[in-house]
C-alpha positions as CSV (number, residue, x, y, z in Angstrom):
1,X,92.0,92.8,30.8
2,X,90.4,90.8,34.0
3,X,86.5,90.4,33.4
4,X,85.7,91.2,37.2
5,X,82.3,90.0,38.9
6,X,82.2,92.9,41.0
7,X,81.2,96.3,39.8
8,X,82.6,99.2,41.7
9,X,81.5,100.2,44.8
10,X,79.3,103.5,44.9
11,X,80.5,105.2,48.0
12,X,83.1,105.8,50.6
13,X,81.5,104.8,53.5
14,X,83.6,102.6,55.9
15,X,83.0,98.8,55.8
16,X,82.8,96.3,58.4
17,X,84.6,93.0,57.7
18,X,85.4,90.0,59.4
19,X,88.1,88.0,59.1
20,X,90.1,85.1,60.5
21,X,93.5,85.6,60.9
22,X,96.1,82.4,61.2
23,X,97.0,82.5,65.2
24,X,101.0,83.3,63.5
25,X,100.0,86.1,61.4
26,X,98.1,87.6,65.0
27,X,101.1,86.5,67.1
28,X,103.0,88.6,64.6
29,X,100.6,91.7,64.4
30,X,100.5,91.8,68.3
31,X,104.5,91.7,68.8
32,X,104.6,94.3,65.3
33,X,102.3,96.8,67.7
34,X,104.5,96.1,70.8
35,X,107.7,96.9,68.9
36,X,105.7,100.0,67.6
37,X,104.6,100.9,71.1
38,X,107.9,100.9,72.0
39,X,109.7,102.8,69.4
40,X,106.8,105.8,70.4
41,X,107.5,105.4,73.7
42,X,103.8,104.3,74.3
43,X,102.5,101.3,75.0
44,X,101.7,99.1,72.3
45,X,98.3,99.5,70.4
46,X,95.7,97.1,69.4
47,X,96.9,94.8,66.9
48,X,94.0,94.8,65.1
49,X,94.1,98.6,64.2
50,X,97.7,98.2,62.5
51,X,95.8,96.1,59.3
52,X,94.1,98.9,57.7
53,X,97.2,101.2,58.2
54,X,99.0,98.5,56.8
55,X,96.6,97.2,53.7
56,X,97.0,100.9,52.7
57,X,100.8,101.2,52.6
58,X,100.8,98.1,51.2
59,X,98.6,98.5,47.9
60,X,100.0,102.5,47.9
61,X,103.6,100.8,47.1
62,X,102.8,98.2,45.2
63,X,103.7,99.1,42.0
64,X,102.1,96.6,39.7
65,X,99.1,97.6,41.4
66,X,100.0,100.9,40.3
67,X,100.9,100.4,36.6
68,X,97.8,97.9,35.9
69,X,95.6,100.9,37.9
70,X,96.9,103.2,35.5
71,X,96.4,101.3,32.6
72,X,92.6,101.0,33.7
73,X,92.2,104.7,34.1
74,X,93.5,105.0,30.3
């Protein structure tokens, strides 16, 4: 079992972070919300409100993420 530094966080209030992005991972984000834009039939949206959507499907389909969550809960 990991030994974590952090204990877990009391609320679910949203938090503010900052972060740097590599300039290819934004030149990717930005043409990712034009193709999106375009599939809608609306013109693309900000890049930068694609990562949360994204962080979530990410860790809701990762499924060793699941399995060790699981574990934890037992």
């Amino acid at each position: 079992m990991a030994k974590l530094k952090l204990a877990p966080i009391a609320d679910d209030k949203p938090v503010k972070v900052s972060v740097e992005l590599p300039a290819r991972l934004h030149r990717d984000l930005t043409r990712y919300a034009e193709i999106l834009g375009g599939e809608a039939g609306r013109p693309s949206a900000d890049p930068l409100r694609l990562i949360v959507p994204m962080l979530e499907r990410f860790i809701a389909t990762d499924r060793g993420f699941a399995k060790a969550k699981q574990e934890r809960k037992a």
